[in-house]
MARKOL-215171 format. One record per atom (N, C-alpha, C): residue in three letters; x, y, z. Coordinates in steps of 0.1 Angstrom, whole numbers, plus 5000, padded with zeros to 4 digits. Atoms other than C-alpha are relative to their C-alpha. Layout:
BEGIN
ALAXYZ/...
This chain:
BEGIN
UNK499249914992/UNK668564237287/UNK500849925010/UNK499650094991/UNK671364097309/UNK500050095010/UNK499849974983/UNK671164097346/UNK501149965005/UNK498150014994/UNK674764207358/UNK500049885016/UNK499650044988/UNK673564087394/UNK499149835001/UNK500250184999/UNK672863727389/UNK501549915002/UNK498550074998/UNK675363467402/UNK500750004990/UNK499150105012/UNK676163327370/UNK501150084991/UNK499449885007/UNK678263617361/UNK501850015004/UNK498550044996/UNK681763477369/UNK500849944985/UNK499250145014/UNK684463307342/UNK499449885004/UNK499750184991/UNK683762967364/UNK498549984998/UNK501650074999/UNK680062977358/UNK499750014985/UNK500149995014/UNK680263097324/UNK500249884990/UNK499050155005/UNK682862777321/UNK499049915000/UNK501150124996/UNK680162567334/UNK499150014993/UNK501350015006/UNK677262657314/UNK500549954988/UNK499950065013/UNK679062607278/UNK500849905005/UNK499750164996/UNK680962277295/UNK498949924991/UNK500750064999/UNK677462187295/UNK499649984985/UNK500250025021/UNK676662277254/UNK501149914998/UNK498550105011/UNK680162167244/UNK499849875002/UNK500350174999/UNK678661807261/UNK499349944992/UNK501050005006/UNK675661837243/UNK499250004990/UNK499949915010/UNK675562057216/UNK500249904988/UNK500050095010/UNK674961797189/UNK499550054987/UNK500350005014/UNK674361847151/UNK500250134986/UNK499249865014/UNK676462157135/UNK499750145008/UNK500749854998/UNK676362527139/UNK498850064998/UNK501449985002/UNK672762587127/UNK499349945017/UNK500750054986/UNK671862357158/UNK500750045014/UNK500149924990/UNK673762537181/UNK500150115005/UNK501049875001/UNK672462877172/UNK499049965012/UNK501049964988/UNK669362717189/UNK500249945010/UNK499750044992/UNK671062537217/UNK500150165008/UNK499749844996/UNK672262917223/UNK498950075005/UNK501449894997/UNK668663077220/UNK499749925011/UNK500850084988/UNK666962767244/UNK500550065016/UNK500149934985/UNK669562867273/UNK500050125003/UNK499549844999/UNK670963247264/UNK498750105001/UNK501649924999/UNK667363377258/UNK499049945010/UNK501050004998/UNK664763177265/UNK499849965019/UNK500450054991/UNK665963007298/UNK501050065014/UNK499649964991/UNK668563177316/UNK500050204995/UNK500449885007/UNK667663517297/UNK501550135005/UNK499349935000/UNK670763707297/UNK500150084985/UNK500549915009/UNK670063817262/UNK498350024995/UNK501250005006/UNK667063917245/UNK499949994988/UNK500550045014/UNK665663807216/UNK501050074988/UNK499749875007/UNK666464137195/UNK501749965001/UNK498649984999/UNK670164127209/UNK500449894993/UNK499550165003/UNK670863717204/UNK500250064985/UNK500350055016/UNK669563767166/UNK501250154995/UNK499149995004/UNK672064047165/UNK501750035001/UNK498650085001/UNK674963897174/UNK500249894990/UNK499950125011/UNK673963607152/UNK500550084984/UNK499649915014/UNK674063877124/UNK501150044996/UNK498949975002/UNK677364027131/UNK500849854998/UNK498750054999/UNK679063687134/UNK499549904983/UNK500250075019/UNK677563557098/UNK500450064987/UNK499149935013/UNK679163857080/UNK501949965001/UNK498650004998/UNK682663747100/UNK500849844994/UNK500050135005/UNK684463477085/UNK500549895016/UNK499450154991/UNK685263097106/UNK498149995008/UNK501450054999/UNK682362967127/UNK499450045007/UNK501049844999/UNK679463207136/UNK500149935014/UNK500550044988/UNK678362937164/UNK501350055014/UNK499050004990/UNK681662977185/UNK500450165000/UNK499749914995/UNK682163327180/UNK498850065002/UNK501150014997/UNK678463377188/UNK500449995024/UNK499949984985/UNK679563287219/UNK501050005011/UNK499049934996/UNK682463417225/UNK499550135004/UNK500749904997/UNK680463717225/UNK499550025012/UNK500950024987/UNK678063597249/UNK501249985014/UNK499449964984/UNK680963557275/UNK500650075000/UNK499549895006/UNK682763867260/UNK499050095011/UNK501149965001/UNK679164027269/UNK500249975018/UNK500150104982/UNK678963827310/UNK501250055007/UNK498649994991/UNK682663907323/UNK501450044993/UNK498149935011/UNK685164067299/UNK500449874990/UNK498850075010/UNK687963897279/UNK500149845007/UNK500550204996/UNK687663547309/UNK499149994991/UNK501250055003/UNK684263507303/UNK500249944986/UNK499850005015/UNK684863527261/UNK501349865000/UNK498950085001/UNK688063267271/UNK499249905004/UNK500550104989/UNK685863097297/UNK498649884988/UNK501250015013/UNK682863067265/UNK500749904995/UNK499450105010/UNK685362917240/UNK500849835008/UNK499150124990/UNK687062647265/UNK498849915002/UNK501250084995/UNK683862527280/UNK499749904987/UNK500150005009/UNK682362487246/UNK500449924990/UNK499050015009/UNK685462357226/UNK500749865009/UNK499450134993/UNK687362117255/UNK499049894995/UNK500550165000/UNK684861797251/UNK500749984984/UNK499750065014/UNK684961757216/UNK501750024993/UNK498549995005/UNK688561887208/UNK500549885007/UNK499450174990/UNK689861597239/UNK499449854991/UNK500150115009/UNK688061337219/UNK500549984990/UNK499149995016/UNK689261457185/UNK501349945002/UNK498350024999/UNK692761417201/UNK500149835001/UNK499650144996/UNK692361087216/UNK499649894990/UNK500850025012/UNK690660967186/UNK501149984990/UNK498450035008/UNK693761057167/UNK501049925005/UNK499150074995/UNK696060897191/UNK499849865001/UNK500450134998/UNK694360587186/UNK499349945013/UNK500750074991/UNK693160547220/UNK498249994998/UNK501350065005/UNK689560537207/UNK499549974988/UNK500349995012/UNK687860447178/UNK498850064995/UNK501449924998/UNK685060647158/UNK499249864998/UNK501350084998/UNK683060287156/UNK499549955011/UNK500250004986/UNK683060257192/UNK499950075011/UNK499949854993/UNK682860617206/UNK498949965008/UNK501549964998/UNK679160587205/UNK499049834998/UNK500550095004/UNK676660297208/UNK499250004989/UNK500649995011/UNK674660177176/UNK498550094998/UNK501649915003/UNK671760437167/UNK500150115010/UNK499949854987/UNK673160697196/UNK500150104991/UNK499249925010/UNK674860927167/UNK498450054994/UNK501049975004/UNK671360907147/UNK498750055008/UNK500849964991/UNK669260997179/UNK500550155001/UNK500049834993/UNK671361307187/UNK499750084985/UNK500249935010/UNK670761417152/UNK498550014998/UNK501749994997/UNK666961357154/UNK499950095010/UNK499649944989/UNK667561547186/UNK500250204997/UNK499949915005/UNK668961807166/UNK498850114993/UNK501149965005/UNK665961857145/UNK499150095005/UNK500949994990/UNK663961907174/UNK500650135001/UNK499149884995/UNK666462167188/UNK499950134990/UNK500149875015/UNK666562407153/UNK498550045001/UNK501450015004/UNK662762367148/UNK499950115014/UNK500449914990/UNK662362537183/UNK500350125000/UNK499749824998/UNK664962827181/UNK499350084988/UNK500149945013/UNK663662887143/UNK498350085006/UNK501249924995/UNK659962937160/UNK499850095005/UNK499949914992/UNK660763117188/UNK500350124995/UNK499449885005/UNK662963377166/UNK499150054990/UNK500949955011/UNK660163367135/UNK499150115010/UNK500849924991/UNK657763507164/UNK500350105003/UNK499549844996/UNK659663797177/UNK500250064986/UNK499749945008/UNK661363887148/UNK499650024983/UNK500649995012/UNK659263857115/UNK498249975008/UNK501949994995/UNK655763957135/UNK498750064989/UNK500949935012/UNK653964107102/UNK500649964988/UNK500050085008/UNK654064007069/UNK500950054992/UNK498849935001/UNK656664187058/UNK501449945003/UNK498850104997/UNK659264047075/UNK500149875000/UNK500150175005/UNK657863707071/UNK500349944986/UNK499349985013/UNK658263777032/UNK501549955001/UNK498850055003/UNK661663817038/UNK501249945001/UNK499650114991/UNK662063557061/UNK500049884987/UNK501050155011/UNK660163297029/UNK501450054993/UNK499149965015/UNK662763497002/UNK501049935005/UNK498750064996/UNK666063417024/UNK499949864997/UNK500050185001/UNK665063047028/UNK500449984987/UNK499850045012/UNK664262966994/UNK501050054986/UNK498749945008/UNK667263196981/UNK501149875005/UNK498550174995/UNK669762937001/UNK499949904996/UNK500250165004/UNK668062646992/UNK500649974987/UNK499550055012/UNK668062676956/UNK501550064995/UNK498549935003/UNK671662876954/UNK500949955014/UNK499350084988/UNK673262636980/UNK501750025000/UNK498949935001/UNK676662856980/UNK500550095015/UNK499749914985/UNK678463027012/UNK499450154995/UNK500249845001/UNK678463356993/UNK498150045000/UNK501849964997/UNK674663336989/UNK499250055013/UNK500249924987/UNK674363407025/UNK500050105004/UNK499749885002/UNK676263687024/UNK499250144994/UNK501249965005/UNK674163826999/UNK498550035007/UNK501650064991/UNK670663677015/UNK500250175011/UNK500149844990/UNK671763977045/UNK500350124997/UNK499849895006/UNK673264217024/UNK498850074993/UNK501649985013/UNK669764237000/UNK499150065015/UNK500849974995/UNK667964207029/UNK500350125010/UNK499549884997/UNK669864517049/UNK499250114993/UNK500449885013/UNK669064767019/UNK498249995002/UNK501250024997/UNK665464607023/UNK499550125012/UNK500149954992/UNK665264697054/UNK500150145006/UNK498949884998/UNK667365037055/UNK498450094994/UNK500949955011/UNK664265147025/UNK499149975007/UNK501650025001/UNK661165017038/UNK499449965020/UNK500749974981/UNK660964987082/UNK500650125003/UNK499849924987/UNK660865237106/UNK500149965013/UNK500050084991/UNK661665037135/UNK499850135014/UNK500649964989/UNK659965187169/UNK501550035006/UNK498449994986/UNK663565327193/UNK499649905011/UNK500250064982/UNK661965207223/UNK500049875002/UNK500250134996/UNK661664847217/UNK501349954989/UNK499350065013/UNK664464807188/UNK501349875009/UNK498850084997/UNK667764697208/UNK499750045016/UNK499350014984/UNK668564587246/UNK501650034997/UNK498549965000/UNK672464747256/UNK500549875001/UNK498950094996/UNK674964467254/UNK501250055003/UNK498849924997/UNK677364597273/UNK501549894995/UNK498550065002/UNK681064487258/UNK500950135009/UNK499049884996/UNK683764667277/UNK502049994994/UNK498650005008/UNK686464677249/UNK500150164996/UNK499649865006/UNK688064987242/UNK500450014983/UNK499550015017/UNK688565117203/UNK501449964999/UNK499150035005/UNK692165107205/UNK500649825001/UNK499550124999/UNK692364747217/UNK498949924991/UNK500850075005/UNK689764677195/UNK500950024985/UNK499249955013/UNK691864837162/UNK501349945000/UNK498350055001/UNK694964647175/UNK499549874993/UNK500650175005/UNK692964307171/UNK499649994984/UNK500250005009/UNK691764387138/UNK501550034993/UNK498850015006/UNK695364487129/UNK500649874999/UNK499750124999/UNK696664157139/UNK499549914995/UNK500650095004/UNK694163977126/UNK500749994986/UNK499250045009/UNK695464067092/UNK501250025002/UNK498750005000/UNK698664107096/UNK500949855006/UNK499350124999/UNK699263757108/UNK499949944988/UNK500150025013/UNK697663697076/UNK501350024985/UNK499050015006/UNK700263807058/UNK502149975003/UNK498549994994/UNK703363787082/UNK500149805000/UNK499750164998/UNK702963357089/UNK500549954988/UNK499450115016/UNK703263247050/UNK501350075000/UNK498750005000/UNK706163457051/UNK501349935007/UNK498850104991/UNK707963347080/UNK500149805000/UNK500250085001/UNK706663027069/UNK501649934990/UNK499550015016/UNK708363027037/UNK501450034998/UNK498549954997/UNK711863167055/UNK500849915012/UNK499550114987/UNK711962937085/UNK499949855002/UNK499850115000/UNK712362557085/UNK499049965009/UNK500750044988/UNK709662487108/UNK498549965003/UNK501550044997/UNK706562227110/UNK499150045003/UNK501250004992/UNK705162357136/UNK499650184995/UNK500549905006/UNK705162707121/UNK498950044987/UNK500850045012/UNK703862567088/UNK498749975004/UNK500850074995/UNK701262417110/UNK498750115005/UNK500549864994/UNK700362757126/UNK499850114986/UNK500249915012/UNK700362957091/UNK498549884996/UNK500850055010/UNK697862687073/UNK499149965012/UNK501750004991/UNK695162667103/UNK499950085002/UNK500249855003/UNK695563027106/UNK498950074993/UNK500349915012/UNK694863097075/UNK498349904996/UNK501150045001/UNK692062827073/UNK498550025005/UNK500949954992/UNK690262977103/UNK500050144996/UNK500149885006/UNK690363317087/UNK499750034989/UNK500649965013/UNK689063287053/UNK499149934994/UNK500950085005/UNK686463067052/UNK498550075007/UNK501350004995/UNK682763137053/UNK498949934997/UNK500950064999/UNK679562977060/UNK500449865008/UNK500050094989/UNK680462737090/UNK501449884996/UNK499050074994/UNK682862417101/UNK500249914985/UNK499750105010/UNK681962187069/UNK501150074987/UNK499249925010/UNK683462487044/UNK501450015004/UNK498450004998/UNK686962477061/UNK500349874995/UNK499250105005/UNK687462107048/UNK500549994990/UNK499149995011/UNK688562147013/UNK501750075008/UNK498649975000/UNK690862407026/UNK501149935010/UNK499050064999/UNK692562167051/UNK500549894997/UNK499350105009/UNK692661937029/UNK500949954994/UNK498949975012/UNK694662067007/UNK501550055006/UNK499349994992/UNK696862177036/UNK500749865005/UNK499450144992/UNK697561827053/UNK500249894992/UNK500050115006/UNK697261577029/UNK501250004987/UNK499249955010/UNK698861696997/UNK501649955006/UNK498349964987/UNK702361787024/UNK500149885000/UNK499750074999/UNK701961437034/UNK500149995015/UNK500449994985/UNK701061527069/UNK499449885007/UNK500450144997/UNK698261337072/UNK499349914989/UNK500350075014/UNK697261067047/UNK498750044999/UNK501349965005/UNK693761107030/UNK499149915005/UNK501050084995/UNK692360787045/UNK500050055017/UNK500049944984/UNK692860927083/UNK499550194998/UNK500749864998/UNK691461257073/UNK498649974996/UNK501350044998/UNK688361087063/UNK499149925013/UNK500750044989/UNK687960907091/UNK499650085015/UNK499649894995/UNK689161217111/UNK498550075006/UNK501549965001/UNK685761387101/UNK499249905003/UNK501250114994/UNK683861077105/UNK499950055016/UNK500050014986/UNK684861117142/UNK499650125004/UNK500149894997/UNK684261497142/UNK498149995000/UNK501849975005/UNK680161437128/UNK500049925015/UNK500350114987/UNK679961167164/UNK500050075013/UNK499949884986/UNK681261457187/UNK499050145003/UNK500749884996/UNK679361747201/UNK501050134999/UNK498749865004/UNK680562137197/UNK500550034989/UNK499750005010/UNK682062287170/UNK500849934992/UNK499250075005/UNK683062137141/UNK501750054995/UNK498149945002/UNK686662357137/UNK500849935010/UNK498650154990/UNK687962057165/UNK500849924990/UNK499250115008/UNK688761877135/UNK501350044997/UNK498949935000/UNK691562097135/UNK501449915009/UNK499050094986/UNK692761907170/UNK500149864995/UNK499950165006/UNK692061587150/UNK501750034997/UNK499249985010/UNK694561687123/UNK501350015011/UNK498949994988/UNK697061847147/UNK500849915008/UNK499750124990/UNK697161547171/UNK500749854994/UNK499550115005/UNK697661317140/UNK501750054995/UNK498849955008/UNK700961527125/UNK500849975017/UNK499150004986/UNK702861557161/UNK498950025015/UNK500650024985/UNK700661407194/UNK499250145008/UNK500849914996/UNK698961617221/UNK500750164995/UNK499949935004/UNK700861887210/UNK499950094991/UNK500649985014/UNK700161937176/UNK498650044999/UNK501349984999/UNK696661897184/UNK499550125005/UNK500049904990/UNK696662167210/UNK500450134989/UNK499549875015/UNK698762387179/UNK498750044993/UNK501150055011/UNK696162297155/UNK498350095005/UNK501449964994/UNK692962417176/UNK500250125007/UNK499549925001/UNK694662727187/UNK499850104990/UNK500049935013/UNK695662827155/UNK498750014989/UNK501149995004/UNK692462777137/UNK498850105005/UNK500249954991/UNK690462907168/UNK500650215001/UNK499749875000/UNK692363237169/UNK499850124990/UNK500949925007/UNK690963447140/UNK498850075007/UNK501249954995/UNK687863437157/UNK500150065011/UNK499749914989/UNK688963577187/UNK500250144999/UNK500049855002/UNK690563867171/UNK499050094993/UNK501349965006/UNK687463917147/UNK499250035006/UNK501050014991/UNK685063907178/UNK500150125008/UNK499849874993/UNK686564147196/UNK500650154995/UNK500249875009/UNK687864377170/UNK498950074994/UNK501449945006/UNK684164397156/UNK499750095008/UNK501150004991/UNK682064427184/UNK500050195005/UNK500249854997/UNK682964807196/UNK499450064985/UNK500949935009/UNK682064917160/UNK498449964998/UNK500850044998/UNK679364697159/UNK498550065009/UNK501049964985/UNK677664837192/UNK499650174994/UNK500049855000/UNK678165207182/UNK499250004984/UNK501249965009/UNK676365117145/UNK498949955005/UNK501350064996/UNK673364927162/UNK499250135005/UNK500149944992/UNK672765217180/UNK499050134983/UNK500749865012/UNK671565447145/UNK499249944995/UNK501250035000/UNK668165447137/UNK500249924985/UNK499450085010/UNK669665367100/UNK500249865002/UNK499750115001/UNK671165067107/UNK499049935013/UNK501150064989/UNK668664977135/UNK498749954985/UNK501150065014/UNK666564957101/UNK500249914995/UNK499450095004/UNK668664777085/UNK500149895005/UNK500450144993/UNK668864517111/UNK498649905002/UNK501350095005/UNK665064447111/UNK500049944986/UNK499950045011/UNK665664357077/UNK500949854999/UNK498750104997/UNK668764147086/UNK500049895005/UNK500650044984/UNK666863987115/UNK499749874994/UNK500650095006/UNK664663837094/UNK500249894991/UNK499250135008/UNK666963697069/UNK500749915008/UNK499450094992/UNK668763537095/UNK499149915002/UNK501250124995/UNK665463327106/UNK500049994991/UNK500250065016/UNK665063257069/UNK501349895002/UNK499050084999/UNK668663127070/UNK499749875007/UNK500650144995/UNK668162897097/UNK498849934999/UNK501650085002/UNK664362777088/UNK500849964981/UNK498949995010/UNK667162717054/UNK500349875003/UNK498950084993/UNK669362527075/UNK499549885008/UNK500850134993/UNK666662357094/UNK499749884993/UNK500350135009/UNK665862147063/UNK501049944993/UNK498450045008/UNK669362107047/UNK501350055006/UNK500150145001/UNK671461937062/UNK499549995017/UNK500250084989/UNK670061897095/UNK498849965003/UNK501250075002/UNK666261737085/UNK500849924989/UNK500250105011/UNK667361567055/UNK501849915007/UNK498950155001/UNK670661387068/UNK499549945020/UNK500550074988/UNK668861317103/UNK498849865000/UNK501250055000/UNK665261187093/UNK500249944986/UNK499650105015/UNK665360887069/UNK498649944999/UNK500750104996/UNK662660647082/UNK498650085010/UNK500950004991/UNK658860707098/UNK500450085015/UNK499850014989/UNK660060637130/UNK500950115005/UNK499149944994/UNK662960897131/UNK499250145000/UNK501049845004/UNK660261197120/UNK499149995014/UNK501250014987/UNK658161037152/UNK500650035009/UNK499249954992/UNK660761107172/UNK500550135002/UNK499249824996/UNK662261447167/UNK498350065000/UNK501149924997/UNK658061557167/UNK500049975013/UNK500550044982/UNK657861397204/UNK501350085005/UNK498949884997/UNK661361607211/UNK499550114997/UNK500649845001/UNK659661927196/UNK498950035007/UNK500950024997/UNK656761857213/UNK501250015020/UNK499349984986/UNK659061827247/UNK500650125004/UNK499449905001/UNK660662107239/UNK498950175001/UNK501449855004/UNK657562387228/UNK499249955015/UNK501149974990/UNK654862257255/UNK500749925011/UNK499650074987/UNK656562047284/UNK501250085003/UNK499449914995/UNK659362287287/UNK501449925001/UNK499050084996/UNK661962017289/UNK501550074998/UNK498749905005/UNK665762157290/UNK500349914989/UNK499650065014/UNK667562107253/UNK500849865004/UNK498950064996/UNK670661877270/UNK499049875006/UNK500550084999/UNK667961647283/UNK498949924990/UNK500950045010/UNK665661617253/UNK501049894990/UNK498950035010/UNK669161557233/UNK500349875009/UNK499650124994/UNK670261267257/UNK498849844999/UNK500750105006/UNK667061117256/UNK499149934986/UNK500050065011/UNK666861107223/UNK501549944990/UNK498450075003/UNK670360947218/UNK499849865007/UNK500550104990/UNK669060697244/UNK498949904993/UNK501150105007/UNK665860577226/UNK500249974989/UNK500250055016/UNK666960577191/UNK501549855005/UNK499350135001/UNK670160337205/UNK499249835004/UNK501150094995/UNK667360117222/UNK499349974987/UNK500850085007/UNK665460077191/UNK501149964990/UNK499150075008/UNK668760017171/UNK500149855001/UNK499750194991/UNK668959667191/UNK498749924994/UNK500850055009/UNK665859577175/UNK499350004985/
């Protein structure tokens, strides 16, 4: 449940808290789902359990990247339309600024980071998932029932390792759910109050497609890079689903092909994007930054970036008004659970198996999960000091 009368209920504090993820927030969207639950739930408790998991659900049917409009929500949810601006800035500035400067040559990605820091925050990561996946198995799959179809989701993703399979994974389990709980009224959902109105919510969804089809046009009538630039991140942040790594084919085939940017600078591009914290749709500001300087970059992360904005806030009023029927309140316990499936999914591929290689790195993210479940440590210090010790043992 959020408490309206707590300080933190400003744009400027909102700014501050995801600052602090966007510093932090190391190892993909799956890991900062539970960066999200450690402070949104469990530590500064502005949502509750119930609520978090479904916002997580509405933003995994929307296409571009759940993690960032997850928490768009969450400042959407704290202070209006700032907060939701205040969310994506915080959040988004660290790692976009690197991306840029990164492109501009003033840094390099083999010198961002000392040797074995990169591999720590990804151990780090481990730790981080493992905890939100616990915490949310516990509330939300408490009987065996929904732990079923917590086990089915996982090992549906695993072995059909496909975006659309996801899709599916909550659509299956919806219908599940819709047929076979009766979920209790009194404990189902906490109010998240949004205060968007339908018609500004129906404008956003208008616009959303309608840029869709109006950009390639004017693209394709007007002589203009930076237009071309704004139609194909557009359109890259608007029709991709299942997170940041699935938009690379499509700007692939956008930047390189054209002659934008060559193919060996878009690999190293991403190299630099896996080193940074926050989402991975900054690579956008890479790209950007490399076609035409801070500007471009600034274009580039924008234009990608804005889909979800309109998506987030065009949902959310229908969103709130179905949560609300005992139907789809059904259906959500069903949904709930697949989502924990997803991430206990996600927890082993790719962020266990491209973190933990060696003994030593599995002894590590256990003494992080172990810092995390019974010493209480905050995530942003567990994550630092495990970026810290794994570069320390790199040296030897």
């Amino acid at each position: 449940m959020i408490d309206s009368t707590e300080p933190d209920s400003s744009p400027w504090s909102v700014f501050r808290v995801f600052l602090r993820l966007g510093l932090t927030s190391f190892g993909g969207p799956v890991a900062h789902l539970g960066y999200f639950h450690e402070e949104f739930v469990t530590r500064r408790r502005w949502l509750s359990a119930q609520g978090y998991a479904d916002l997580v659900a509405l933003c995994q049917f929307l296409p571009g990247p759940a993690s960032s409009q997850v928490g768009m929500a969450v400042g959407l949810s704290r202070c209006g339309y700032a907060g939701a601006l205040a969310a994506w800035l915080g959040f988004t500035l660290p790692s976009a600024l690197a991306l840029i400067l990164f492109a501009l040559g003033i840094a390099r990605h083999g010198e961002v980071l000392p040797a074995g820091t990169l591999q720590g925050l990804k151990i780090a990561a481990v730790a981080v998932v493992a905890q939100a996946v616990w915490d949310m198995a516990r509330k939300l799959c408490p009987d065996g029932l929904r732990a079923m179809l917590m086990v089915a989701a996982t090992c549906t993703v695993l072995l059909i390792p496909y975006a659309w399979s996801q899709l599916v994974v909550i659509a299956v389990a919806g219908v599940i759910g819709l047929l076979l709980f009766k979920p209790d009224a009194a404990n189902d959902h906490d109010d998240i109050p949004f205060s968007i109105g339908r018609p500004v919510a129906l404008a956003c969804l208008v616009a959303f497609f309608a840029l869709l089809i109006i950009l390639p046009l004017l693209s394709s009538l007007v002589a203009s890079q930076s237009l071309d630039m704004v139609d194909a991140f557009y359109r890259a942040g608007a029709l991709v689903f299942g997170g940041g790594h699935v938009v690379l084919p499509l700007l692939q085939a956008e930047v390189v092909p054209t002659g934008w940017v060559s193919d060996d600078a878009f690999l190293a591009g991403y190299g630099g994007a896996q080193a940074v914290p926050g989402p991975l749709f900054t690579f956008a500001a890479f790209l950007g930054a490399s076609i035409n300087g801070w500007s471009g970059g600034l274009l580039g992360l924008l234009a990608i970036f804005a889909p979800s904005f309109l998506l987030v806030v065009g949902a959310l009023p229908y969103w709130q008004q179905l949560r609300q029927s005992p139907r789809a309140r059904a259906a959500l316990t069903g949904i709930n659970a697949a989502v924990v499936g997803l991430l206990l999914a996600a927890l082993y591929d790719p962020v266990f198996t491209s973190a933990i290689r060696e003994p030593a790195d599995f002894a590590l993210a256990v003494v992080a999960l172990v810092a995390l479940l019974l010493w209480k440590l905050p995530a942003w210090l567990v994550v630092l000091a495990c970026g810290a010790i794994a570069s320390l043992l790199a040296r030897f």
